[in-house]
C-alpha positions in Angstrom: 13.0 14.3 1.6 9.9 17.1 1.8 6.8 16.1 1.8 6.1 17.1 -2.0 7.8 13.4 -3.0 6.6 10.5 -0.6 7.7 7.1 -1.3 5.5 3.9 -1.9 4.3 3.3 1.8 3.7 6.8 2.3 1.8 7.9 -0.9 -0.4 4.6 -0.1 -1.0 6.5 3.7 -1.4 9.5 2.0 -4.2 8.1 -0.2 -6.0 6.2 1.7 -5.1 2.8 0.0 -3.0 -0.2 0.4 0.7 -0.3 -1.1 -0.5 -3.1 -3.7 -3.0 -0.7 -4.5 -0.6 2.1 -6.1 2.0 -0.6 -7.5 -1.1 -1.9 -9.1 -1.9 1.5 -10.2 2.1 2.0 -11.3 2.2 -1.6 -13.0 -1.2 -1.2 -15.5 -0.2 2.5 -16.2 -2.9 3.7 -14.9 -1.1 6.6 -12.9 -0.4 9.5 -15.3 3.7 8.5 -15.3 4.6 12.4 -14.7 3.0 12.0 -11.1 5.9 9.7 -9.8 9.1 8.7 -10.9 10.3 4.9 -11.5 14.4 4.8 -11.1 15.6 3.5 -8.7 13.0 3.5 -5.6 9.5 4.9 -6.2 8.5 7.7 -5.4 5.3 10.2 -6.0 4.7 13.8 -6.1 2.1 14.9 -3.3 -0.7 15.6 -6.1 -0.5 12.0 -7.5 -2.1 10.8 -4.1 -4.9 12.7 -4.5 -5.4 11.0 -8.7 -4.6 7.6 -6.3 -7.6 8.8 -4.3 -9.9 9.7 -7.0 -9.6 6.4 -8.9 -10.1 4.7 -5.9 -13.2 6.6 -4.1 -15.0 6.6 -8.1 -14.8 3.4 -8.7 -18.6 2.5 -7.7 -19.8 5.9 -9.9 -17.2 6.0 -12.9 -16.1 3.6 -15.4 -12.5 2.8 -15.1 -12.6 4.2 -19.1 -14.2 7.7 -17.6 -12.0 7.3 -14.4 -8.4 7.4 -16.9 -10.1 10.1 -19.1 -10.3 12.6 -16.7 -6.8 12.0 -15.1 -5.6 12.3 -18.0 -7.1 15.4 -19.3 -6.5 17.1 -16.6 -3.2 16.2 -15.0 -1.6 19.0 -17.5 -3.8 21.7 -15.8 -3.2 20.9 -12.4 -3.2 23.4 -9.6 -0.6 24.2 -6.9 -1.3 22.5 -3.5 -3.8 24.8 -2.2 -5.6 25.3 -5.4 -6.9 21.6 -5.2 -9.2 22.6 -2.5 -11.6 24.2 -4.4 -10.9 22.7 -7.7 -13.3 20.5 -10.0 -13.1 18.2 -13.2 -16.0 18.7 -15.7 -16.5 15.8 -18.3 -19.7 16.1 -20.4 -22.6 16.0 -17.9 -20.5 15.2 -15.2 -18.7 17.3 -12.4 -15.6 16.1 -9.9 -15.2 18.3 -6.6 -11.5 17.7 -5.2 -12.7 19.7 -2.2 -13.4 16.9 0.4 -10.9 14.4 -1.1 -8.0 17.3 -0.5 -8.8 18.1 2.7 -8.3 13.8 3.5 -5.3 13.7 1.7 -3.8 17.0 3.0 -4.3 15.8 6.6 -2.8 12.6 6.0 0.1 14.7 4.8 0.2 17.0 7.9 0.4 13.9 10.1 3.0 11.8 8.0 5.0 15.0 8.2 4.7 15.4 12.5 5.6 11.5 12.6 8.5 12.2 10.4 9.4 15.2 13.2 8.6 13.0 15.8 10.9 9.9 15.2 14.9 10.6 15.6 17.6 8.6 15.2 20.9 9.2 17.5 23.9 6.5 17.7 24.1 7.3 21.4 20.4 6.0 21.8 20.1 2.4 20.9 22.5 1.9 18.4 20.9 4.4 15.8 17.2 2.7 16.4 15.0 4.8 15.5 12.9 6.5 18.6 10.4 8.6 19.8 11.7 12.0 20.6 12.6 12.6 23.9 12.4 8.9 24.8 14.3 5.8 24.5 11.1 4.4 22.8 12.0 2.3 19.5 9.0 3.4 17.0 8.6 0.3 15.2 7.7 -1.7 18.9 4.9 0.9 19.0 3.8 0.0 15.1 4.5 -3.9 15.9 2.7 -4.2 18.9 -0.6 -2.3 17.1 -0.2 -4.4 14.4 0.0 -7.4 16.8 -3.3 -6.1 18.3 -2.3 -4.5 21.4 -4.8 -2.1 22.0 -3.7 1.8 22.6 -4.6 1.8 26.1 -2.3 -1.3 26.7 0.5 0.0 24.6 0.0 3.4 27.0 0.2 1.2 30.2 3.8 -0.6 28.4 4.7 3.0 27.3 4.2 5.4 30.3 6.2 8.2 28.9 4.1 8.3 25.7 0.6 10.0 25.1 -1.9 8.8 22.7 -1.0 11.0 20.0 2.9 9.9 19.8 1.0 6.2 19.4 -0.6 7.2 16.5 1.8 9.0 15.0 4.0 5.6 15.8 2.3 3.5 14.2 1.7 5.8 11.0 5.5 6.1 10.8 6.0 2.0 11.4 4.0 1.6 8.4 5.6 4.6 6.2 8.8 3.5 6.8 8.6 -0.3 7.5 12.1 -2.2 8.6 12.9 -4.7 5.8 13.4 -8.2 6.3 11.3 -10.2 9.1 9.2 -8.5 10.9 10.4 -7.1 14.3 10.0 -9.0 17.4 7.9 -7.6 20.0 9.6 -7.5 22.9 8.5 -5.5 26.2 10.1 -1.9 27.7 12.5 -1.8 30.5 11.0 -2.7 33.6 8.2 -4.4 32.7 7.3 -7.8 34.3 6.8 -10.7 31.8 4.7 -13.8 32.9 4.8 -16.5 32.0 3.2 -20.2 31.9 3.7 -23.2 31.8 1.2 -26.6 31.0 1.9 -29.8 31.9 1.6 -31.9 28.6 -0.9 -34.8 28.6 1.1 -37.9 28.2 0.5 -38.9 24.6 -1.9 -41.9 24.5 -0.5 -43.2 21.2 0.5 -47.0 21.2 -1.2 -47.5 24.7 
């Protein structure tokens, strides 16, 4: 899959905005419905996360009313990729610059599509698990134990073969592509020493 259709998870990346945020935007129609397709799975064309970005980063200027007028007016004239860096929406008095929202949006892209390039997924290495390249790292324990609250420098010291920049890229990937059912236990890399503790209860002074 090229980066010019992104499923749910990774349009919502893209943007800037939470995955309830485009279903939202999906369910109430407010997505021009040429800028993703609904069979099957979801998925969105590149430009529709840059409309996702607009509605969202107006909302405190533009009536939602204004907001759907110009998406609509103007999805039929929209540029190729590169041409939304220096395009603009006029309506009446008003003026939209794209220019700063592209360049968000396009480097959210880039990076989605290095994590993608990053991430492999060979039956000799774990079963199929997904990994890092070049390690035996499993990508969503990165995105898990991020998530959990691990802090990069700690997930660096349980990770010694990975740099900072395969973190990030881990966890953007954990979330793009998120493992269905419960979420993933956490548990450590080879090697690594586990402690543990153990209290002694109070003996329960009920019915003393």
């Amino acid at each position: 899959m090229s980066l010019e259709t992104l499923t749910t998870p990774e349009a919502a990346i893209a943007a800037g905005v939470s995955v309830r945020d485009i279903n939202r935007m999906v369910d109430e129609h407010i997505l021009p419905e040429d800028s993703y397709s609904a069979s099957g799975v979801r998925t969105f064309r590149a430009d529709a996360c840059l409309w996702i970005a607009f509605y969202r980063a107006t909302a405190d200027r533009l009536t939602a009313d204004t907001r759907l007028r110009m998406m609509r007016n103007k999805m039929v004239h929209s540029p190729n990729w590169e041409g939304w860096s220096h395009w603009s929406i006029e309506d009446d008095l008003l003026t939209v610059r794209f220019d700063a929202l592209w360049e968000s949006v396009n480097a959210r892209l880039r990076d989605l599509a290095e994590a993608r390039e990053l991430v492999v997924e060979d039956a000799e290495i774990l079963g199929g698990t997904p990994v890092l390249r070049g390690t035996r790292v499993p990508v969503h324990d990165v995105g898990a134990a991020l998530n959990a609250g691990v802090s990069v420098d700690r997930v660096l010291q349980m990770y010694p073969s990975l740099n900072e920049r395969q973190v990030e890229l881990a966890s953007m990937y954990a979330k793009a592509a998120p493992l269905r059912g419960r979420p993933r236990r956490l548990s450590p890399p080879q090697g690594a020493q586990v402690r543990t503790a153990t209290r002694r209860l109070r003996k329960s002074s009920v019915g003393e």
